[in-house]
N, C-alpha and C positions, 0 to 999 in steps of 0.2 A: 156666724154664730147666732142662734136663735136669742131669742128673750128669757126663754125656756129652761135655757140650755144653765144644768146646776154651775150652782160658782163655788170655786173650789175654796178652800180654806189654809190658810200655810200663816205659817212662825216666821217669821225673818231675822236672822240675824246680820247686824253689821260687822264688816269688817275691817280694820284698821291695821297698818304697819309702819310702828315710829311715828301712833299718830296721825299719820296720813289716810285718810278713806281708800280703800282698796274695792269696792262692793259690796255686794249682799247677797247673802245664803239664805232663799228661799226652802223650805220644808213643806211639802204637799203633805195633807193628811193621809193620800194612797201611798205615799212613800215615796214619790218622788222626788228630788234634792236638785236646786237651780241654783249654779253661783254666777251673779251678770257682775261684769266690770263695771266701775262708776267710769262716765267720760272723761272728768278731771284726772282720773286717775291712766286710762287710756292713752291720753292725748300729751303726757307730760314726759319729755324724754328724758326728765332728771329726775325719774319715780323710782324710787326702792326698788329693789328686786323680791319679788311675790315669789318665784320659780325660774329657775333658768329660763326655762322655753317663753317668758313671759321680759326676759331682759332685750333692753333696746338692741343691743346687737345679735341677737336670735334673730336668724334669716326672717321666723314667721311668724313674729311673737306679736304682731298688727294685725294678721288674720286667725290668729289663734286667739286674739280676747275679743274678736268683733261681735261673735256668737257667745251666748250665754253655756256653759258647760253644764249638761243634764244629763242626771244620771238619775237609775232606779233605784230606791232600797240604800244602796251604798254611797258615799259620797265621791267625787272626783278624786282621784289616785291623791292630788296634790294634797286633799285634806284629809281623805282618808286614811293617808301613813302618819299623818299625826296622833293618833289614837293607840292607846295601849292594845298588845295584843297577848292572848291567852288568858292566865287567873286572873290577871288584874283587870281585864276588862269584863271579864265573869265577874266579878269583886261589885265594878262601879254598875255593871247593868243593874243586879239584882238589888244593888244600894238604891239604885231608880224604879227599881220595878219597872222596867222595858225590855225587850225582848235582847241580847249581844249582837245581833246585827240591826238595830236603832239608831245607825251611825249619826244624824242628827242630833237625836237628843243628848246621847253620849257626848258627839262636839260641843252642843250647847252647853253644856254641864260644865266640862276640861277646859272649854274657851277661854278663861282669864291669865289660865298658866302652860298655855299648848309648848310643847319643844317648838325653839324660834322665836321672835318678834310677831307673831301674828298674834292680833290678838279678837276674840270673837262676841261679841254681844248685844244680847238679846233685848229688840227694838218694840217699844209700843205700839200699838195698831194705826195712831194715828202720824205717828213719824218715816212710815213706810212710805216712801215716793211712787210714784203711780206707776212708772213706768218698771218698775217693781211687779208692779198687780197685773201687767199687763203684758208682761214674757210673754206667755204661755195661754192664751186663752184670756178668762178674764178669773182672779183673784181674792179675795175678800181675808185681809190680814186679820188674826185674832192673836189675845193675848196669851203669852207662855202658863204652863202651869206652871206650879210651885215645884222646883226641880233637887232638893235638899235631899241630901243619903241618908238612908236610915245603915249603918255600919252594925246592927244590933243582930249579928249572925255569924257562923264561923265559915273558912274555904278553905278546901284540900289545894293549896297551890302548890306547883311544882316549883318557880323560885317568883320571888314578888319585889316588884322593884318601886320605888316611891318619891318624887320630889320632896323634897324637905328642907326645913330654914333650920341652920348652926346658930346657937346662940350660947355663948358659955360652955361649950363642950356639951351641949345637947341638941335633942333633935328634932323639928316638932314636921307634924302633916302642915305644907302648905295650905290655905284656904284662904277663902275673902278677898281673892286677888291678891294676895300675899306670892312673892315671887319665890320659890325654892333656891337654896343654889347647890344644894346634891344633889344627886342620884343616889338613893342608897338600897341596894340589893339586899335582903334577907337572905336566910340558909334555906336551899330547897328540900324539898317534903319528900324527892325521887331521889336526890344525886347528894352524895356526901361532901362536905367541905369544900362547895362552892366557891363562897367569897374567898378563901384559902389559894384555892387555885387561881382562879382569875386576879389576885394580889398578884400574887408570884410569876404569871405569864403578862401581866402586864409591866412588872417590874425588871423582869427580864426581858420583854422588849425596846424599852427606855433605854438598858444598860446598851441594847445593838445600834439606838440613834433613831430610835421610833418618837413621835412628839407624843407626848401624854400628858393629860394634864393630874391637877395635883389628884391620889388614890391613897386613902386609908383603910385599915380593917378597925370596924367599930362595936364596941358592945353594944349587945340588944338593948340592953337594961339602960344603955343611954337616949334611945327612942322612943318620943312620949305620941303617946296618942292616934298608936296606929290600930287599923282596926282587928278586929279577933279572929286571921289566920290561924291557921295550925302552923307551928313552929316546929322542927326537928329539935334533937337535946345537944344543940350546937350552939356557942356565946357569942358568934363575932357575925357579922356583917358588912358588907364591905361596903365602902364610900367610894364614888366618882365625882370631884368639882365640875359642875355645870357650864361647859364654856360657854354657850351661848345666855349667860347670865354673867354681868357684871356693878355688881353692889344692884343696884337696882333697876339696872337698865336693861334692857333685852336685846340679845344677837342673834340676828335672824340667820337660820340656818335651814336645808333640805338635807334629807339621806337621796339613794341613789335612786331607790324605787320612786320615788318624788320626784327626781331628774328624769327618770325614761319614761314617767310616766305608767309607771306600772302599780300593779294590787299588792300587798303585804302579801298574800299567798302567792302569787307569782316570783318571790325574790329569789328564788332558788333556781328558777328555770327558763327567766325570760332573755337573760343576755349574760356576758360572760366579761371577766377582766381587760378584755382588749377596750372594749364598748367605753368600761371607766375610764381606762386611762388613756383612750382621745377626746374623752370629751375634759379630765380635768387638763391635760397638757392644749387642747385648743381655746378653752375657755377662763383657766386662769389666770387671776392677776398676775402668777407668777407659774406658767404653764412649766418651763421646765424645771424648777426647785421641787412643785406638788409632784410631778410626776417621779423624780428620784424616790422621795417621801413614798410614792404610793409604792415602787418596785421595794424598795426595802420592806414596806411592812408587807407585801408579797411572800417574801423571802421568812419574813420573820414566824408568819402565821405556819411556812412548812414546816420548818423547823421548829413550831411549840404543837406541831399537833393538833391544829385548830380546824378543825373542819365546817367552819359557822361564819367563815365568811363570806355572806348573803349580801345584797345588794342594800338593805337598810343600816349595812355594818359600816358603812361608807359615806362619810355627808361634805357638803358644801358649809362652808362659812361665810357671810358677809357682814365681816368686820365694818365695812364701812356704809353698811347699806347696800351697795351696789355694786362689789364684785367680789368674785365667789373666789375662795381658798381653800383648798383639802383643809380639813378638820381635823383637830387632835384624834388619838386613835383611842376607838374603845373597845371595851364586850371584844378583847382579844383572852382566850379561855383555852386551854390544853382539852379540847372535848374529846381525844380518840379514849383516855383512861374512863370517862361512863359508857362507850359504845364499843359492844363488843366489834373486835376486827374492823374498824373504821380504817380506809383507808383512802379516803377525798376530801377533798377541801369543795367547797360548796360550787364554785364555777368553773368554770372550763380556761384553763390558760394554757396557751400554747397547744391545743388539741389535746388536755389529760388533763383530768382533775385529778390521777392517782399519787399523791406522794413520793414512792417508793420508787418511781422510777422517772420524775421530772427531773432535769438536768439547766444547764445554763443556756445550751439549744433554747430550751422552751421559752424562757424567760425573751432571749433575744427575737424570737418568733412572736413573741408578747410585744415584746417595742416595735418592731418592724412592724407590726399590723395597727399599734396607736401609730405610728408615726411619730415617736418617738426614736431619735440619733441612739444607738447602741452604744457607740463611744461614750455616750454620755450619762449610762445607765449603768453598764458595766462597773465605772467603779464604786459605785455607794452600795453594789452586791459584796463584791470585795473585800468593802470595808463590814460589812453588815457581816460577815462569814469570819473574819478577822476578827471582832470584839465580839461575837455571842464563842468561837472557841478560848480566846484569851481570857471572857467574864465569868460564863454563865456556869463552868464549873464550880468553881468556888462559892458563886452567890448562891447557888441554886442550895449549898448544905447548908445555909443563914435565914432559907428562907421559908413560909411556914408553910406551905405544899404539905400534904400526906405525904409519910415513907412511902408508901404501895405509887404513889401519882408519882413520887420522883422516880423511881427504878422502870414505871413502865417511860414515863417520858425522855429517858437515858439511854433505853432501849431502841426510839423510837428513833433517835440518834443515831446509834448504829444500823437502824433496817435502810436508812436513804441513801443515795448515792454518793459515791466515795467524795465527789466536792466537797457536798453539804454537810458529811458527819464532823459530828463532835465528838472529842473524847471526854466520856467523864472521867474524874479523879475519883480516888478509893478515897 
């Protein structure tokens, strides 16, 4: 490299988990994105878990942080699926004035309250370690701009989801490194009685022995200070408790796209249900309880009609820092009642992604290829088949679903296979 030769300019953010230094997220002004490991961090076989492929027991998780992870324009799969996707990340670009694919600055911005314990922030020019500067060529760190939303605009969202802190039976926008501990989903501006439905198929998954964690429907008018969406003329919004948040402390968590290493737009097409459940039955703390877990909510999502089970619907928990648990279940939603003639579930199990014609075959073609015992699988379908027909008639008339959403989802009941139908009750 000549003397000549221009020096590039990048932002750096640090990275910490539990506290712990984890690296630094270098930002090129061309748009380049560099995350290097710190060596303490590297070299320490009793470090947090960043990412499965990055845990001491990942065959290659030693040659996989030796090199600095560089990507153009977008960030590394692992930080990139932290980032809101669709209106809301329409929402915070334009709150930035930066372009929706600025995945830096957006990170930069989100970094205090990312889903999980990571947490991201933005480092002085003179606190940048050299070898920092020196990745890539050679570096010259500068300081962040002023990175504040301006929220003084409105957005056509289709539905808008929001970290927020409960206090008093209110609800406010997390900020200031304030840690949220909902999720709270607004009514969509496309599809009717959203949080309606997703209550009601998440409460009837609970009722089959799915894990979830606590869910309410909430009035709007108890949400302060959100920004100026378009709203449908609907009252409720539906609340999710945040597992990986407790009182004030953070549970580091990945979805699955984050595990295989893949893009948010790839979640639908890079890998399929088998992929999941050998990697959570060979890498969990408790491989084969998660994997029951996982074939129940399998089973559960056929029978609600869900066809939205993509690879970020699915996450890792480490409870304890460092070993991963299937995750309470969420964004379980009855989707075939908005899509005309819907008849798949988002990935391939057992060779069909069709509903209408998957059978207990498939499922066991599903274990057999995790490598997951059948014996062992089989009966928590059984039971899952046994309490959604003993339950879900009767809750499903208590529960506040649309008429129109409960008759087609009843129906939906009788098109599947003789195992799997349920009867409703008049």
């Amino acid at each position: 490299m000549s003397t000549n030769d221009p020096i590039d300019e990048i932002n750096v953010l640090k990275l910490t988990l539990h506290g712990r230094l984890v690296g630094y997220l270098a930002g090129f002004q061309n748009g380049r994105n560099v995350l290097s490991f710190a060596d303490e961090f590297k070299g320490d076989p009793s470090r947090p878990t960043f990412s499965l492929i990055t845990h001491p027991n990942f065959l290659h998780s030693e040659k996989l942080m030796s090199q600095p992870w560089a990507r153009n324009q977008r960030l590394h799969p692992s930080l990139s699926n932290l980032l809101p996707e669709g209106a809301l990340r329409e929402l915070i670009s334009q709150g930035l004035k930066t372009h929706i694919d600025n995945e830096f600055q957006i990170f930069s911005y989100l970094g205090q309250d990312l889903p999980g314990a990571l947490v991201a922030t933005p480092m002085e020019p003179q606190d940048v370690p050299d070898t920092v500067l020196t990745t890539h060529g050679k570096a010259k760190a500068i300081k962040f701009d002023g990175s504040d939303q301006d929220n003084k605009f409105s957005l056509a969202g289709v539905q808008m989801k929001f970290s927020m802190k409960e206090k008093d039976g209110r609800y406010n926008l997390s900020k200031n490194g304030e840690l949220g501990d909902w999720i709270i989903k607004t009514p969509s501006t496309k599809h009717k009685y959203v949080p309606l439905n997703e209550y009601t198929a998440m409460h009837l998954a609970a009722l089959a022995g799915v894990d979830i964690p606590d869910i309410k429907l909430i009035e709007l008018n108890k949400l302060d200070n959100l920004p100026q969406i378009n709203l449908p003329d609907e009252k409720l919004a539906f609340a999710i408790k945040r597992f990986d948040r407790k009182g004030n402390t953070r549970i580091h968590m990945e979805d699955f796209a984050q595990v295989l290493v893949k893009y948010p737009h790839e979640k639908y097409n890079s890998a399929n249900y088998e992929q999941i459940g050998k990697v959570i039955y060979d890498f969990s703390g408790d491989g084969l309880a998660d994997a029951q877990q996982f074939a129940r909510r399998l089973l559960v999502n056929i029978l609600l009609a869900n066809g939205d089970v993509h690879l970020k619907n699915w996450s890792l928990l480490y409870q304890d820092q460092v070993t991963p648990r299937l995750s309470p279940a969420y964004d379980i939603v009855t989707t075939s009642v908005y899509i005309d003639d819907e008849k798949e579930y988002a990935l391939n199990l057992g060779k069909t992604k069709k509903w209408f014609s998957v059978t207990k075959d498939n499922l066991q073609y599903w274990a057999d290829k995790s490598g997951i015992p059948w014996r062992t699988i089989k009966p928590h379908l059984d039971d899952t088949m046994e309490k959604a027909r003993s339950l879900w008639p009767d809750a499903l008339k208590d529960l506040p679903m649309g008429d129109d959403h409960k008759e087609k989802l009843k129906a939906h009941w009788q098109s599947l296979q003789a195992e799997f139908q349920i009867k409703s009750k008049k």
